[in-house]
C-alpha positions as CSV (number, residue, x, y, z in Angstrom):
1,X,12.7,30.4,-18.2
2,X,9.0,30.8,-17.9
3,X,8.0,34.2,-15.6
4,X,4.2,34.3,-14.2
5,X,2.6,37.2,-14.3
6,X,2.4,38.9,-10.5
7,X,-1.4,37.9,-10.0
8,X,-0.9,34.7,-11.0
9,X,2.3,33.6,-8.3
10,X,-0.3,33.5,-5.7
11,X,-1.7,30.2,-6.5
12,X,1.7,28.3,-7.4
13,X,1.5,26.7,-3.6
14,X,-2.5,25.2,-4.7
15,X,-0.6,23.9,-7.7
16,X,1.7,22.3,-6.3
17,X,-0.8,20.8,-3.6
18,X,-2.7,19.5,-6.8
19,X,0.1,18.0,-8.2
20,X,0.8,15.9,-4.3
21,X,-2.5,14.7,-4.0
22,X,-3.0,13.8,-7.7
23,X,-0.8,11.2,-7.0
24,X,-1.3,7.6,-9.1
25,X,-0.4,4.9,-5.9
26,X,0.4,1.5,-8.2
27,X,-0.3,-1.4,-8.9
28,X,-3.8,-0.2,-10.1
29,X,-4.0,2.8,-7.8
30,X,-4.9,5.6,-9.2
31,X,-6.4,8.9,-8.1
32,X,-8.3,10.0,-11.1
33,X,-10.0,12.8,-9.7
34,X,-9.1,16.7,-10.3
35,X,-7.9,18.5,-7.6
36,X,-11.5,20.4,-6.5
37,X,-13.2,16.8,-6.2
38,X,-9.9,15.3,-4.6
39,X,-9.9,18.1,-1.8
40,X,-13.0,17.2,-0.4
41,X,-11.9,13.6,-0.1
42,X,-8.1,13.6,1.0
43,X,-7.4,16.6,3.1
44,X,-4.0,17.6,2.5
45,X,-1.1,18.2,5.2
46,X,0.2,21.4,4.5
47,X,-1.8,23.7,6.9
48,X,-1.2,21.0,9.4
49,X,1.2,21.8,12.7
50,X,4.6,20.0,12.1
51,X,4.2,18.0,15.1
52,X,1.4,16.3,13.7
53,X,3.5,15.1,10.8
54,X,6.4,14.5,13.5
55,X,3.8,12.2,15.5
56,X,2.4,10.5,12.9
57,X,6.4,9.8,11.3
58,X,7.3,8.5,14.4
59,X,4.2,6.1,14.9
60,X,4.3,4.7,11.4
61,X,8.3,4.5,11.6
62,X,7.8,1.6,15.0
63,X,5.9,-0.3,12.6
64,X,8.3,-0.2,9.4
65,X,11.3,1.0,8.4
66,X,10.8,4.5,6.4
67,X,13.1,5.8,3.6
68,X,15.2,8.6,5.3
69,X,16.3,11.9,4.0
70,X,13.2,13.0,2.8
71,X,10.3,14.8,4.4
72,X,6.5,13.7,2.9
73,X,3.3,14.8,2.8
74,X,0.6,14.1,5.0
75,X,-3.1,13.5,4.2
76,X,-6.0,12.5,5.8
77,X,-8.9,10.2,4.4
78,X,-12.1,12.3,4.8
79,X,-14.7,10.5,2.7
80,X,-13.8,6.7,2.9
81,X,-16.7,5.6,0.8
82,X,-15.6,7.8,-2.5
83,X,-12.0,6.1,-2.4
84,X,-13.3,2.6,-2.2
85,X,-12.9,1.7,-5.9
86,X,-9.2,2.6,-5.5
87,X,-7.6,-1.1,-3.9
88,X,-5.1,1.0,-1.6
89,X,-8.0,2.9,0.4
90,X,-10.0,-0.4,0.2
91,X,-9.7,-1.1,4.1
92,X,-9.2,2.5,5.2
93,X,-11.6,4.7,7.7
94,X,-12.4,8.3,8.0
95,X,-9.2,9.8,9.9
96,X,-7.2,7.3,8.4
97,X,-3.1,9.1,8.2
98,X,-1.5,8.7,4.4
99,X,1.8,9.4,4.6
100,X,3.2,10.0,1.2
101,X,7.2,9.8,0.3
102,X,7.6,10.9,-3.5
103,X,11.4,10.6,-3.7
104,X,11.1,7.1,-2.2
105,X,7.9,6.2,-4.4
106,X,6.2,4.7,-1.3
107,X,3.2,5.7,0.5
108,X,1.5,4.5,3.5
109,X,-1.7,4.1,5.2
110,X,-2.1,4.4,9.2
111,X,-4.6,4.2,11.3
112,X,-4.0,6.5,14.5
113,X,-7.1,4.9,16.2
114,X,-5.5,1.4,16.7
115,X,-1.8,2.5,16.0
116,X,-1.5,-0.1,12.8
117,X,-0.4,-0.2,9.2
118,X,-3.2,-0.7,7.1
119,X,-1.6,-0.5,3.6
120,X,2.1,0.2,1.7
121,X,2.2,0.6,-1.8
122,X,4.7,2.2,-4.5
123,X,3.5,5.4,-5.9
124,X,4.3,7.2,-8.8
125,X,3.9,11.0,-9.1
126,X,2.1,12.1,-12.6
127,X,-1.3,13.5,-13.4
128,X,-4.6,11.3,-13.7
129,X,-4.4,11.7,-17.6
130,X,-0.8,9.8,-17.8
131,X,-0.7,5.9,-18.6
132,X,-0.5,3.9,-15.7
133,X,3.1,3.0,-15.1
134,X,4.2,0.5,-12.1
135,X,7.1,1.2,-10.4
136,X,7.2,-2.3,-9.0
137,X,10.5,-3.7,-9.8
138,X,10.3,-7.3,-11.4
139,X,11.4,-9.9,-8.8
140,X,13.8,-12.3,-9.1
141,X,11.9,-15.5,-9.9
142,X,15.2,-17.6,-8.9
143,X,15.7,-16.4,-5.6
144,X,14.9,-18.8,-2.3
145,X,12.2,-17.3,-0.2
146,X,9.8,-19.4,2.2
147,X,6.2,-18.7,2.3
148,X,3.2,-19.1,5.2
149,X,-0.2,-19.7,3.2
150,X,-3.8,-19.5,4.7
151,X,-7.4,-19.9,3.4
152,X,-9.1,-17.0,4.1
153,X,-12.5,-17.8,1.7
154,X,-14.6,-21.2,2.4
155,X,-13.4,-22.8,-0.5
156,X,-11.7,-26.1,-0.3
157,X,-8.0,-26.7,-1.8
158,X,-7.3,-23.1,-2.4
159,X,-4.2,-22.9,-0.2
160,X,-2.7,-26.1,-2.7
161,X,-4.1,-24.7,-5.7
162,X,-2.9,-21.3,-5.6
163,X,1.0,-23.3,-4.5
164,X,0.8,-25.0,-7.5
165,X,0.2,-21.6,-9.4
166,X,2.7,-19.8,-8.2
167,X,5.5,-22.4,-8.0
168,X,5.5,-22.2,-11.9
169,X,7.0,-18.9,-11.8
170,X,9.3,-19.3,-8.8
171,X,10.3,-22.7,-8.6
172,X,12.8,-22.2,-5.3
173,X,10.1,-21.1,-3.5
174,X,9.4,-22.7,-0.2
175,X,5.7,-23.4,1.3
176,X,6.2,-24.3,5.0
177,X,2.6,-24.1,6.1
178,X,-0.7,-24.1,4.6
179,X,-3.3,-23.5,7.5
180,X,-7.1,-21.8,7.4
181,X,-7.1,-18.0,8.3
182,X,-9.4,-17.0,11.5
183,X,-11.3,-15.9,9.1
184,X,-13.1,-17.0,6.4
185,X,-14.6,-13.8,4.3
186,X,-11.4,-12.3,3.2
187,X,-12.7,-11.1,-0.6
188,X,-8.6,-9.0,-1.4
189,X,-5.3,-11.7,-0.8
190,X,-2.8,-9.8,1.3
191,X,0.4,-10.7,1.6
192,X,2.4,-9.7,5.1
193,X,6.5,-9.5,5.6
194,X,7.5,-11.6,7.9
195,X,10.7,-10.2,8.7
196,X,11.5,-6.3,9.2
197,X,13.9,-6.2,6.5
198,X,12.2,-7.9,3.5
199,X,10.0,-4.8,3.0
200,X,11.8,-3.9,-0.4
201,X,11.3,-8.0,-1.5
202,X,8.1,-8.2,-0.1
203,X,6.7,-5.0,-2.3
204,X,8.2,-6.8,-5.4
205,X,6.5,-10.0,-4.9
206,X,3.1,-8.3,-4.1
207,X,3.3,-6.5,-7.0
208,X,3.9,-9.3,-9.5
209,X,1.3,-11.7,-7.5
210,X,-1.3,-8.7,-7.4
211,X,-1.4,-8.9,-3.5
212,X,-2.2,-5.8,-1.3
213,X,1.0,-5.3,0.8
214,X,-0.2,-5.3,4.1
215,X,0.6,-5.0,7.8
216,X,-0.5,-8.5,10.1
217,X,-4.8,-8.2,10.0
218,X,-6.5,-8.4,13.3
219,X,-6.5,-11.8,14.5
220,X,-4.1,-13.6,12.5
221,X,-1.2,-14.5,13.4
222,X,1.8,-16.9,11.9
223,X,5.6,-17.6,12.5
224,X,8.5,-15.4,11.8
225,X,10.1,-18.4,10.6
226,X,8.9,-17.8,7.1
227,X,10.2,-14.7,4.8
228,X,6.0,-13.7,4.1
229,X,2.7,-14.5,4.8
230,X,-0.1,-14.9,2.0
231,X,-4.0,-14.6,2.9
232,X,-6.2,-16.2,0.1
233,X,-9.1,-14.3,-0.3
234,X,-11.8,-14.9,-2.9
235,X,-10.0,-12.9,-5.6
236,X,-7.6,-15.5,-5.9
237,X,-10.3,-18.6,-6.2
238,X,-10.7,-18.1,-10.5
């Protein structure tokens, strides 16, 4: 066993506050900064009053079901603008809640302002110098699920194209609507669950379709009578 010298114990709490925040959230997000430049954009939770954390827990937890057991860390988006390249923070605001679970491997983005979930994703603990690993697990390409898609870009057959994509890979998969989204200028698909207790399934399949697990957008809406909901935005139209 490794013993620090006196004068160095003081800073093992900022390591381990460097280690929490250099979290890599995956698919394809990453934070790649050290710590000092990190701090100034995600402001950590550990000086925060518990009730804060207790709130925001509770809040987040009406919305979707949270792994239990396990306490997380709470963060706070400070500088929106110098996390956009990273797809997880791509919708978020200054004062946006991240509420990260690294037993679980899940994190979460809420928005106190409006009371919604903007993003969920996996995450996998490790330092910005290790190899991207996703933690997705593959899904099972044979199982029956039943799928809402919408058009949310201006072009014309996307909806059917896309179907007749993604029906290669799961061939008992079920289309039971193709409508246009009330909006038209969606430039990242997001795919919604339906159905409180497909959250597991539903992080699979976004993560082998390369969708951003989402909560419903403003404005849309579609029937619980399908297991998800897929928004077509202009990343999907190549």
């Amino acid at each position: 066993m490794i013993v620090l010298p006196e004068k160095f114990r003081k800073y093992l709490p900022f390591a381990g506050l460097a280690l929490l925040i250099l979290i890599a959230l995956t698919p394809g997000i990453y934070f790649y900064n050290k710590y000092r430049q990190t701090q100034k954009i995600l402001s950590a939770s550990s000086d925060l009053p518990s009730n804060e954390l207790q709130q925001i827990i509770s809040k987040v937890g009406n919305l979707i079901e949270l792994p239990q057991n396990e306490t997380p860390t709470l963060a706070t988006v400070t500088d929106k603008d110098r996390l956009t390249n990273q797809p997880f923070f791509a919708n978020s605001k200054n004062g946006d809640k991240v509420l990260i679970y690294p037993d679980s491997k899940k994190a979460y983005l809420f928005r106190p302002s409006s009371g919604k979930l903007v993003e969920v994703a996996p995450v996998n603990v490790s330092s910005p110098s290790a190899t991207p690993q996703s933690n997705v697990q593959e899904f099972d390409k044979q199982s029956k699920f039943s799928v809402i898609l919408y058009n949310g870009t201006k072009i014309s057959g996307l909806t059917r194209t896309y179907e007749n994509q993604i029906k290669k890979d799961f061939p008992n998969m079920e289309v039971i609507e193709r409508e246009n989204a009330s909006k038209n200028d969606y430039q990242k698909s997001v795919l919604v669950a339906l159905k409180g207790n497909q959250i597991d399934k539903a992080e699979q399949l976004a993560g082998f379709l390369g969708l951003s697990l989402q909560s419903m957008p403003d404005g849309e809406a579609a029937s619980p009578s399908a297991d998800f909901l897929i928004i077509l935005g202009t990343d999907k139209s190549v």
